[in-house]
N, C-alpha and C positions, 0 to 999 in steps of 0.2 A: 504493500500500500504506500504510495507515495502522497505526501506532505499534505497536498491541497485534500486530496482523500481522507486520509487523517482527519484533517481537522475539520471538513465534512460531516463524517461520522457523526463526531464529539458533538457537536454541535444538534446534530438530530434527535441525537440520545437525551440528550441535557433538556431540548425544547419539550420532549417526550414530560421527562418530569415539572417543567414549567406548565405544561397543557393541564396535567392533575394539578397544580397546586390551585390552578385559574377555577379549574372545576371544581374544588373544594374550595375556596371561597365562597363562589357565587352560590352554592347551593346549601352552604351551611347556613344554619339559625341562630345562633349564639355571636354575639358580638367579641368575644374572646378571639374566634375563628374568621369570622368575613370580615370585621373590622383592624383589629390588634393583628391578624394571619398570625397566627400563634401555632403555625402547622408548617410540616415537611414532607418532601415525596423526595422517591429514590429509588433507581432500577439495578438489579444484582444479578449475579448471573445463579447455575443453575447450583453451586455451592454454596452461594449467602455471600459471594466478595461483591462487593460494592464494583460498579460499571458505570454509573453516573446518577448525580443528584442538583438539582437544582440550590441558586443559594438564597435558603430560606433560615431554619434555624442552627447553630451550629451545634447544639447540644445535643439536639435531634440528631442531625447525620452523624456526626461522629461515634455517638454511640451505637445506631445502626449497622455503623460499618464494623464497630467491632466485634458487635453482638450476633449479627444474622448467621454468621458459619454455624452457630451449636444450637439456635433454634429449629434453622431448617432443616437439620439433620435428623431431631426428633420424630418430624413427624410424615405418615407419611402418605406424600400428595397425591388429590386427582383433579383433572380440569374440570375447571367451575367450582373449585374450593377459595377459601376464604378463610383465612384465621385471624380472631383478635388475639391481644394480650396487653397488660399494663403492668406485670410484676416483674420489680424493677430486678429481682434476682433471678431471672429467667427470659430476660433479652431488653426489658424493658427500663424506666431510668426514676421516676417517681410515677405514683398513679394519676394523677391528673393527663397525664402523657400515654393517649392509648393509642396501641399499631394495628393498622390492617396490613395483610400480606396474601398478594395472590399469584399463585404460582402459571407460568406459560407454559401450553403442551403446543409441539410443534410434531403434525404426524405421531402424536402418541409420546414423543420424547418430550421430557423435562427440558425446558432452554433457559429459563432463570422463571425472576420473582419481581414484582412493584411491589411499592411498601409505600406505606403515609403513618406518619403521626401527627396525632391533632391535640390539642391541650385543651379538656373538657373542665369547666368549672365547678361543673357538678359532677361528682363519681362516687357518690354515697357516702360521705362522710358525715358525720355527726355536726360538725363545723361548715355555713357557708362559705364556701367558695373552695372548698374542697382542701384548703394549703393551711390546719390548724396546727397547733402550736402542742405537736406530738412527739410521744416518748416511745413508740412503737408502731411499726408498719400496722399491726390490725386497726388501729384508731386513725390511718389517713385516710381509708374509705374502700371501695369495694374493689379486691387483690383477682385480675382478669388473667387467672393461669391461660397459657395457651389452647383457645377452644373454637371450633369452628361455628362462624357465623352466616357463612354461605356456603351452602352444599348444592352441585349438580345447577351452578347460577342461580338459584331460592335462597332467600332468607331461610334461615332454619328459626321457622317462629316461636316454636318452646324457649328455646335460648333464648331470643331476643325480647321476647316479653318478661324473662326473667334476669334479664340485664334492666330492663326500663322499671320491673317494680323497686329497684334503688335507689334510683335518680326524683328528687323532689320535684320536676319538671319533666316527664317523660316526654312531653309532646317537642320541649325542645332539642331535649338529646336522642332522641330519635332521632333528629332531622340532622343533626349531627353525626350522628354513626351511620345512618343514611347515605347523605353526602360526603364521606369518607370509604361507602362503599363505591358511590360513582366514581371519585377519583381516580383507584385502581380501574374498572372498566375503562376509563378513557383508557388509563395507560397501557390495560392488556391489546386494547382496539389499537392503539398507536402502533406499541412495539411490534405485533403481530401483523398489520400494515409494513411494516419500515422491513422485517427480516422476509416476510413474503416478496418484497421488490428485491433485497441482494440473496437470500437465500441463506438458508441456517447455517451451513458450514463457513460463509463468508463474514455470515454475522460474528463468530464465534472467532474468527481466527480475526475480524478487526476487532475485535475486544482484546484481545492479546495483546496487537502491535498497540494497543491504546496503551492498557497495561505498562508494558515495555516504554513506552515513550515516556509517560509518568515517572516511572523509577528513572531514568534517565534526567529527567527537567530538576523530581526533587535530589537526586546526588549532584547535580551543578549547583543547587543554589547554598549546598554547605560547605566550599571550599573554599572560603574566606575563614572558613572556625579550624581554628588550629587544634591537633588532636590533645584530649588533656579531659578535665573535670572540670566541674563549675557550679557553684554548688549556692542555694539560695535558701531561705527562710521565711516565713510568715504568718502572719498569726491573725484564726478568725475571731470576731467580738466577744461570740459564746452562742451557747448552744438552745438557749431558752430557758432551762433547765438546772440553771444554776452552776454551770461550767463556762470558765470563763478563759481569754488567751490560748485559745486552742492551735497548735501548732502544725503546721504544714510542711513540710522539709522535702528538697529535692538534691539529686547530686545528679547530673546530666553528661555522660561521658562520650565521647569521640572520639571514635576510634577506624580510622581509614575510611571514615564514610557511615560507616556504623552509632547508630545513635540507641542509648540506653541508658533510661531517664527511669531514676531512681530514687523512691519511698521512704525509701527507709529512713524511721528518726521522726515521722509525723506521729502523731498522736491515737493511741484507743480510741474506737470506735465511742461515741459519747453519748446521753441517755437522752439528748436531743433530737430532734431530725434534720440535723446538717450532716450528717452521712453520706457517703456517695457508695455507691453500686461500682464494679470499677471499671465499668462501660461507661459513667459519667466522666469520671478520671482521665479515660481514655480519649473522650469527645476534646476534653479540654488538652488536651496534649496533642493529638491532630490538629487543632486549630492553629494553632500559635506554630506548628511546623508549616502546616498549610501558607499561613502568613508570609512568610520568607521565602515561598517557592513564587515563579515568577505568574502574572497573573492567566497567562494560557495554559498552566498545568489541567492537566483533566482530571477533576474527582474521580478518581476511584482507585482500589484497592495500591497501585501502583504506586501510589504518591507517599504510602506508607510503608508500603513490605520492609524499610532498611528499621524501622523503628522498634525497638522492644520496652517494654512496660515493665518494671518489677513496685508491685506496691503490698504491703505486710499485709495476709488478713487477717479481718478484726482490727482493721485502722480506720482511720473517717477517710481514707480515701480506696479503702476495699472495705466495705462493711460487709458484714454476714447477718442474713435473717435472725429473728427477725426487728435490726436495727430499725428506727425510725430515719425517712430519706426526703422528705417532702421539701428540703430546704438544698439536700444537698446540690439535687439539682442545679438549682438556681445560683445558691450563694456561693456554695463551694466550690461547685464548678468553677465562676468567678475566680475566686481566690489561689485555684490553681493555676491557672492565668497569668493570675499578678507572680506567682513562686517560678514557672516556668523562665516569663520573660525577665524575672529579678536573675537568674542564673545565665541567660544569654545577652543580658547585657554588661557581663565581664565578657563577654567571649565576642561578641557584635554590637561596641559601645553606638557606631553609628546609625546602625538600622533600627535597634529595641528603643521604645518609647517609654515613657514613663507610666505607670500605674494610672489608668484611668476611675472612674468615681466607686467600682467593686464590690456595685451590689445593684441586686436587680431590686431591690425596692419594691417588694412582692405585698401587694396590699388585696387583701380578700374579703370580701363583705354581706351579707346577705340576710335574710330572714325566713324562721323554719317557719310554714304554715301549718295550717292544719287542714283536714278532708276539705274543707271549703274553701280554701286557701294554701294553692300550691306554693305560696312564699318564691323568692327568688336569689340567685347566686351571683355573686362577679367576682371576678380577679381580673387584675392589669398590675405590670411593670410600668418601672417610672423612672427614667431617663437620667440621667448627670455629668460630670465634665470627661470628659476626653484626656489623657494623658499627653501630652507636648512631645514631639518628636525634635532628632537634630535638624532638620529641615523647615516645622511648621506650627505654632500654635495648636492646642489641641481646641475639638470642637465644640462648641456650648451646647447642652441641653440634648444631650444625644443616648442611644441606647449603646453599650457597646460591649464588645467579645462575644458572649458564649448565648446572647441574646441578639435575634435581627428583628424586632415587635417593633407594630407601630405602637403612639400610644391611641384610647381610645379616641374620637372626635368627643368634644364636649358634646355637640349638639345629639349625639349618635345615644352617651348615655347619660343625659336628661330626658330625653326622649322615652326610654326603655324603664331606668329606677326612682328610686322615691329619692332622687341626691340633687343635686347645686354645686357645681365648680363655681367657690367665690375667687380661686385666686388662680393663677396658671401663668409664672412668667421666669423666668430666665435668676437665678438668683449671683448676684454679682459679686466681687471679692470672696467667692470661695474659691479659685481656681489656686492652684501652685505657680509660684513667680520663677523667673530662670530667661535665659536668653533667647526662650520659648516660653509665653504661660501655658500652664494648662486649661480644658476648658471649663466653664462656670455649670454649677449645678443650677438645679432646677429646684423650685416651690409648686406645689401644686394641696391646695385645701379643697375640703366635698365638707360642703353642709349634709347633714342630715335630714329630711324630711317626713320621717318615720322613724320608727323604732328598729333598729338591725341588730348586729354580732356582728364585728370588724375582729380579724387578725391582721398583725402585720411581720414580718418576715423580712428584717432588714440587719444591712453590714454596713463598716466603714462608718458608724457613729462614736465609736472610742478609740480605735487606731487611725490614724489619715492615710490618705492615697499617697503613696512614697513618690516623691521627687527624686531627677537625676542630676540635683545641682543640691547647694549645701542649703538654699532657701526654697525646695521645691516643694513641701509637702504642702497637700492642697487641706482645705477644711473640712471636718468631718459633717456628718447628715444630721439632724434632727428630727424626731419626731415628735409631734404633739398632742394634746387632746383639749378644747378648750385652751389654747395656751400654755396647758402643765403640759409640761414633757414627759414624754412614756420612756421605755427601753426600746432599745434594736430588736426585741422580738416579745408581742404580746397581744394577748387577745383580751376583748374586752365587747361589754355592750354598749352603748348608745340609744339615747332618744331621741325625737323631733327637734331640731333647732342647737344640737351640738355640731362642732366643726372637730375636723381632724388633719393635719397640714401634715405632708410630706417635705419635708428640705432635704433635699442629695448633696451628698459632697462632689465636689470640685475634682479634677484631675492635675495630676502633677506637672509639676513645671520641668523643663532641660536646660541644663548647662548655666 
């Protein structure tokens, strides 16, 4: 296959997954999902190796790519199946994050799989918005071991009706696991289109040369790092739970090209649920490699084969059932991020940026009804500064790493909950100073206009976004209630006419 071919290909494959993600938008119910696209698609081949994924979330794909070899192995498929799943210790990352997977018969053989995950607010927790402030996987909500939800192209209705008596809104989340079914159909209709025009053995042998090219692009973009170790630290807020300065530790080694990025020295698994699965771990360590590689590399499996993982289990960043993980996702993730690029910025002072704002600002909120009142659910992330590169200012009020969400429109949820955004603007002098600032966080306050249960799920309110100059850390976040400030992670109720103000930290400043 020559060049223009190649990147042909890629490009078909790639639009393949950008087709589902359109289609799961537009057909989902939940503002989580068609508003925030708090979802992911990705095509794999007939092993579970990643082939291409559009760029949607990075937590999503990354874990997919590392998880899908041991799920699709289990089980075993036929055309017009369909599997969900949401347990994070069986391919999945937290349960608000459910996958569909459907596999390709081509002439009766296996040729691969599409996959989507979509981030449901509701998923039978005890706590609106599905993200409480848990000490154990059974209390984040309802655990989707690997089960088929489309058999011979049917809904399998037993299951699915006994999936929607969990959800306090089934008529939503229906419409949601619905149109997460359609996504896959686009995708099997596409790729099944795309290999019927070159044919399955040519399909198969350009997924190779994709492959191949990939491992090629990412070993050129790390010979500027000299072979050696490099080794970083960091510490998350706490855990909810009464654990506090929870340590992170990496030692990142280089060896001919060889990269092996290593755990050890972080912290026991915590009675929190800032845990990670170490599929999340993994997502967050793909990214930050991904970052360095040049931007025409092709997702998939390629870009990573030189990378190996070691992390202790029974750590917050390999947890074992059944840890509580609802946080890890989000925060922890995050945080590996900031320990990865703290370690590669001894080794590539000019390309690694500075710690940007290091937390996703996980705000969850809702009210349980009763038989006559289905009550309702929300969760949205909330944006903050950008970390300063040697090059550029880092960006105001933005989402960044292990999260690509919008946030939601105001009008989109005043429209839909009993809330009032009184304030939404740009919050200034928190960024990190340096020959670069970093960028400014964000304020964002919801009146209340009804009675709810808020959780909130936040980092980077007791330690700051590290700087790459001696004046660069930026200022930490705030959270409030009324004015009194709360802690980085706690749930609480609410009535008509209280306000709750979100302030992010800033990102760090360079040089």
């Amino acid at each position: 296959m020559d060049a223009i071919g190649l990147s042909i290909f890629s490009n078909r494959i790639d639009a393949i997954c950008g087709e589902m993600g359109a289609t799961l938008q537009k057909s989902a119910f939940s503002p989580n999902i068609r508003d925030r696209l708090d979802y992911s698609c990705a095509i794999f081949d007939a092993t579970g190796e990643l082939c291409a994924q559009a760029a949607h979330i990075p937590v999503h794909l990354g874990s997919m790519a590392f998880a899908m070899r041991d799920v699709v192995a289990t089980i075993n498929w036929s055309a017009g199946d369909m599997i969900v799943l949401n347990d994070p210790y069986k391919g999945g990352t937290h349960l608000p994050d459910v996958t569909l997977i459907a596999p390709l018969f081509i002439n009766a053989k296996l040729i691969g799989f599409v996959a989507n995950r979509a981030h449901h607010a509701d998923i039978g927790s005890e706590t609106p918005g599905s993200m409480p402030l848990s000490s154990n996987l059974i209390e984040e909500g309802l655990i989707i071991e690997p089960a088929l939800i489309v058999k011979n192209d049917g809904i399998e209705q037993r299951y699915f009706a006994h999936l929607m008596e969990k959800m306090r809104n089934p008529q939503e989340s229906a419409g949601d696991f619905i149109a997460q079914i359609a996504a896959n159909r686009r995708g099997l209709m596409r790729l099944e289109a795309l290999i019927a025009k070159m044919g399955a053995n040519n399909y198969l042998a350009s997924l190779q040369y994709l492959n191949d090219y990939a491992a090629i692009l990412a070993r050129n973009s790390l010979t500027d790092i000299a072979d050696g170790d490099y080794s970083f630290s960091d510490v998350l807020d706490d855990d909810g739970q009464g654990n506090s300065d929870i340590v992170i530790k990496t030692r990142i080694t280089f060896d001919s090209n060889h990269i092996t990025v290593d755990f050890a020295g972080s912290d026991h698994q915590v009675a929190g649920n800032i845990n990670c699965p170490l599929s999340v771990t993994a997502a967050a360590v793909y990214y930050v490699f991904r970052c360095l590689m040049p931007p025409q590399t092709p997702a998939c499996a390629g870009s990573f084969q030189n990378i190996t993982i070691l992390a202790p289990e029974q750590s917050v960043v390999n947890a074992c059932f059944p840890a509580a993980v609802a946080a890890g996702n989000v925060e922890t993730s995050t945080r590996i991020v900031d320990v990865i690029l703290g370690a590669l910025a001894k080794a590539l002072p000019e390309k690694i940026p500075a710690a940007s704002h290091g937390s996703m600002n996980n705000l969850a909120m809702g009210y349980v009804g009763d038989e006559s009142d289905a009550g309702w659910d929300y969760y949205e992330t909330i944006g903050g500064g950008m970390g300063a590169s040697a090059i550029a200012d880092g960006l105001d009020a933005v989402q960044t790493h292990m999260t690509n969400t919008l946030n939601t429109p105001i009008e989109a949820l005043e429209m839909k909950y009993p809330l009032r955004v009184t304030c939404y603007q740009i919050r200034q002098d928190s960024a990190g100073k340096g020959l670069h600032h970093g960028g400014e966080g964000l304020t964002r306050e919801y009146e209340f206009l009804a009675p709810a249960q808020v959780t909130i799920l936040s980092e980077r309110r007791k330690h700051q976004p590290w700087g790459l100059s001696t004046k660069g850390s930026a200022s930490v976040g705030v959270n409030t209630l009324n004015r009194t400030k709360l802690s980085a992670k706690q749930s609480f109720h609410v009535v008509a006419g209280d306000k709750v103000c979100i302030t992010t930290a800033g990102g760090g400043g360079y040089g």
